[in-house]
C-alpha positions, -999 to +999 in steps of 0.1 A: +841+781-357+854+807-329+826+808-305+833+826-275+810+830-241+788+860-243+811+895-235+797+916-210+800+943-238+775+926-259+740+933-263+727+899-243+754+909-217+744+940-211+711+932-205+716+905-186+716+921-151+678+931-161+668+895-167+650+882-130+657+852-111+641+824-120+646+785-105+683+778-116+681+753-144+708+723-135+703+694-162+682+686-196+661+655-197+672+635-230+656+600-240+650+596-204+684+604-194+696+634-172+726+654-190+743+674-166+744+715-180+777+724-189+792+760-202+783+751-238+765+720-252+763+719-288+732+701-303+724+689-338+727+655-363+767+656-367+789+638-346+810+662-333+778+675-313+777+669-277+740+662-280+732+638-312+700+643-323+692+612-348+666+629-368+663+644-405+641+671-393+677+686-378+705+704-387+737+695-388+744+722-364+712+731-347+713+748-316+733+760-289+724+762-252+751+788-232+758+793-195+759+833-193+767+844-165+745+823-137+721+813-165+716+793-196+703+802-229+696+789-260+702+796-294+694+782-330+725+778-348+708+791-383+691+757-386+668+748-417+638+738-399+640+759-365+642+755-326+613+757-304+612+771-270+581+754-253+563+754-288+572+789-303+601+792-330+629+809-314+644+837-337+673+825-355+712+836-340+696+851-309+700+839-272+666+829-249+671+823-219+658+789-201+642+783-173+630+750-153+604+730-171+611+745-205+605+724-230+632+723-264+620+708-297+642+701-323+623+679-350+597+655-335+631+653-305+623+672-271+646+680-244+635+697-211+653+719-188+653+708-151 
C-alpha cells in the first residue's frame, strides 16, 4: 500500500486551517503504557502493525491515526467491525481529528489520546 501524508491539495488539507486549536495530543495510553505519537501509527491484528491489537473483534488492518499538519487524526482502514471515536462509529476512509482525552475503541481494546 502507497500511503502518503495528507496533500495540502486534498480535501482534509484544505480544510485544515479551519480546524481550531485544541490541547496538542502527545502520546496514546495502551494497556497501561504510554506510546509516544509518531507521523503514522498503523493499528490492527497483523504483525506488521505498529500497534497489535490481540482481539478477533479487529481487522487485520484497522485504523490509522496521522500527524497532519500540527495535528493528529484518525482513520478506519475499511475495517469489518468499525472504529469508535469516544463511543460513535467513525465513517469509514475519512480522517477525525483527535484531541486530548479522546477515547479510541477498536473491539472491547481502548486507547486514549493524551
Amino acid at each position: 500500500m502507497n500511503d502518503k501524508t495528507i496533500a495540502s491539495t486534498s480535501p482534509v488539507g484544505k480544510h485544515l486551517s479551519a480546524i481550531g486549536d485544541t490541547k496538542a495530543a502527545s502520546y496514546l495510553v495502551f494497556n497501561k503504557k504510554k506510546i509516544e505519537l509518531v507521523a503514522k501509527i498503523k493499528i490492527g491484528r497483523d504483525t506488521d502493525n505498529d500497534i497489535i491489537v490481540d482481539n478477533n473483534l479487529a481487522s487485520r488492518h484497522h485504523a490509522v491515526i496521522q500527524k497532519i499538519k500540527d495535528a493528529y487524526f484518525l482513520k478506519d482502514a475499511g475495517s469489518t467491525n468499525g472504529t469508535f471515536l469516544n463511543g460513535v462509529k467513525i465513517p469509514a476512509e475519512k480522517y477525525v481529528k483527535l484531541k486530548s482525552g479522546d477515547k479510541i475503541t477498536i473491539g472491547n481494546m481502548s486507547l486514549v489520546i493524551a
